[in-house]
N, C-alpha and C positions, 0 to 999 in steps of 0.2 A: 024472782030472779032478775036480774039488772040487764041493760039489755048491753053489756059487754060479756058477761060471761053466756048470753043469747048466741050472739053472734061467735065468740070465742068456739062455742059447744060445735058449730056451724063448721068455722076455719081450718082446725084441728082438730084431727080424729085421733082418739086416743090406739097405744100401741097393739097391733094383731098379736099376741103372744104366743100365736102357733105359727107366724109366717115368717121366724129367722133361722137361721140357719146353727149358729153358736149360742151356750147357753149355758153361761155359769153361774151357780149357785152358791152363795156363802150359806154357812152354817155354824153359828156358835160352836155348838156343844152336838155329839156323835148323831143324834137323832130329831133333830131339828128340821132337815131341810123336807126329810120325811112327812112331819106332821105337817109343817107349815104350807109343803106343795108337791107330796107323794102321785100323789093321784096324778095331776097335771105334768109331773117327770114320767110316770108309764108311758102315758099320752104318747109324748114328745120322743120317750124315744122309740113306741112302735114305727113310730113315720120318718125314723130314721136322719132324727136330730143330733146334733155333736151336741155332748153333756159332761160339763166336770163341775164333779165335787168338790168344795173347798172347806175344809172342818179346819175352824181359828183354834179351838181348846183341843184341850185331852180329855176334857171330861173326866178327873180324874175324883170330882168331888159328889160325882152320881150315885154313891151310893153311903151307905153309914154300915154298912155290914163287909162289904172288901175294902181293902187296903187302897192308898192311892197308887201306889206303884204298880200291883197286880190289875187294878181296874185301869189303868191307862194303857195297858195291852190287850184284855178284851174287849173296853170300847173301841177299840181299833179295828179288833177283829168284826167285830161285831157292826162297826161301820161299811166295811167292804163288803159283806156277805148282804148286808140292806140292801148296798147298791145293785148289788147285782140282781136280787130281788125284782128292781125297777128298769133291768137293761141295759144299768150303769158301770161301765167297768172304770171309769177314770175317777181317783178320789184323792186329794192332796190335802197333806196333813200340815196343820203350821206350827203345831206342837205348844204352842200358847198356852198357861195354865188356866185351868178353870178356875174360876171366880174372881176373876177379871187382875189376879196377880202377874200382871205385865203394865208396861209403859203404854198408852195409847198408842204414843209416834209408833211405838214398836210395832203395834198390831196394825196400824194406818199403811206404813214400810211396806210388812211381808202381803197384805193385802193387796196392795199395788203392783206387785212385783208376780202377785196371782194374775192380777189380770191384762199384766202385760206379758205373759207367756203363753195365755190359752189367747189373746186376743178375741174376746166374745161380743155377740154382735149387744145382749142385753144380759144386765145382770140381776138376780133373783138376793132377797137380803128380808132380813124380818125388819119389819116396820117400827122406827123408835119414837114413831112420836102416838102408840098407843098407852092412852093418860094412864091406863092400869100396870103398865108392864116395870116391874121393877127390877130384874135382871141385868147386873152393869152389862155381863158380856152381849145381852141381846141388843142392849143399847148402843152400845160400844160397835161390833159389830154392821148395825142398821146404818147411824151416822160418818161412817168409815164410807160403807159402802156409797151410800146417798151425794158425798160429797167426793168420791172417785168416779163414779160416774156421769161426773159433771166436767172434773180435769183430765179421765183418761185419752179425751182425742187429742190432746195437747200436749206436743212433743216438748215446750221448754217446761210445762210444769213436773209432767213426767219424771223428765230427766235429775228433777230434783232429787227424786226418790233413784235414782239409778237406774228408772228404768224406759222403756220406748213410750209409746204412746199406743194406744190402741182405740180401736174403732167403734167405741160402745154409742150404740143408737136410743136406748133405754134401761131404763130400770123398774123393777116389780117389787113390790113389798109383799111378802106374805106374811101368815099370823098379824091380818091388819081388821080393825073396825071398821075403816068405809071403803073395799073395794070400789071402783069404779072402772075393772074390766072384770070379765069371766073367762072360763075355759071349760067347755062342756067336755066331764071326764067317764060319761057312762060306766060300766064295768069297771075302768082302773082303779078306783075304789079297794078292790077287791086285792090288788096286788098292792097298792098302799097299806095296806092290813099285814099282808104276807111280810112285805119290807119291816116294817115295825115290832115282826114279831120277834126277826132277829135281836133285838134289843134285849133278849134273855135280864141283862144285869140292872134295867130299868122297869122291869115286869109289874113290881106291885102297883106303878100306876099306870099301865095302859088301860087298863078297861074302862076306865073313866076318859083315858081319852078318843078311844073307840066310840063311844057315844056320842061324844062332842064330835067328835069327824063325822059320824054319818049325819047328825040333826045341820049341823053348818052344810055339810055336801048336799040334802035335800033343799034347805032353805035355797043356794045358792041355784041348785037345779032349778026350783017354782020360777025361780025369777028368772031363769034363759030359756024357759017350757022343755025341760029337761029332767032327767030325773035325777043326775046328780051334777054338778059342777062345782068349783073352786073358786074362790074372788082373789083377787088382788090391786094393788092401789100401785096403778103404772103411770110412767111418764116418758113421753120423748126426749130429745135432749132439748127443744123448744120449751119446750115447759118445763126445766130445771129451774129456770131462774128467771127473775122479771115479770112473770104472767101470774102476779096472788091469784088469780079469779081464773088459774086450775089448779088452784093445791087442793079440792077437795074432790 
């Protein structure tokens, strides 16, 4: 290790992601923000955190056995009964087609225009620069987010997009390879499960991703002497830009 990112490690502590107050989440597609950070939204809102949901798709391409039209109504339903699962009752729809049939700008816009109406202190988004992930919307989505909450404190960039500026201090990545914070989730595990199960129209694959959630949740646990936790790869707004030697 070089002795700038020594001292960087030293300078800057990376973000508490239990100690803000506001906290919004993007979510490609209906049940996304679930797997990628369920557990860690239980958390946050027993202790009586502000939470909204942002769902960009309709998800309307989830399945091969219902119609698109009939499935963009119970993934919706089926998204709000999640939330509420987790504690969550605020959930904004941006009605975006699934697989990625929209304009970037477009989804970039209505993104913007999310987070300058809940004004959140840190925003949660899946991580686009995992080398395996081939999903345009989850990319699409990560890189939107990552690169808004760099320009959201800036009232002339903002206004490009139509809208204010808002007060974002950080950003989290979840569904990421190299975490570099945790959040010990004991028990909420369990209402993560609950959440997801709402997903009725996604069923044939949860159980495989049940397993994958509990072996990640433990792994994550070993490493904060816990027994389960969640990782994520967060950043202050200092460390958005300029500092390579904390992009990892």
């Amino acid at each position: 290790m070089s002795l700038t990112k020594i001292a960087m490690r030293f300078a800057l502590k990376r973000p508490k992601l239990l100690s803000y107050d506001r906290y919004l989440f993007f979510g490609p597609h209906p049940d996304d923000i679930e797997i990628g950070a369920g557990a860690t939204i239980a958390k946050l809102s027993s202790i009586g955190k502000k939470i909204r949901f942002v769902i960009c798709t309709d998800g309307r391409y989830g399945s091969d056995v219902i119609g698109t039209d009939e499935l963009i109504g119970i993934r919706r339903a089926e998204a709000i009964a999640s939330a509420g699962k987790l504690g969550v009752d605020d959930v904004v729809f941006l009605n975006l087609s699934d697989g990625a049939f929209y304009k970037e700008e477009e989804l970039f816009k209505a993104m913007a225009a999310a987070i300058s109406s809940f004004n959140p202190d840190i925003i949660f988004a899946p991580d686009p620069f995992v080398s395996n992930e081939c999903h345009r919307d989850h990319l699409n989505v990560g890189n939107a987010a990552r690169n808004l909450a760099c320009f959201a404190p800036f009232s002339s960039i903002m206004g490009q997009y139509g809208c204010k500026k808002a007060d974002v201090k950080a950003i989290a990545f979840y569904m990421t390879a190299k975490p570099n914070v945790y959040v010990k989730t004991g028990g909420s595990i369990k209402k993560q499960f609950e959440a997801l199960k709402c997903h009725k129209s996604q069923d044939s694959g949860l159980e495989s991703v049940y397993l994958y959630l509990r072996l990640r949740s433990l792994d994550f646990g070993l490493r904060r002497l816990s027994l389960h936790a969640e990782g994520f790869r967060a950043y202050t707004q200092t460390e958005m830009h300029c500092l390579p030697e904390r992009g990892e």
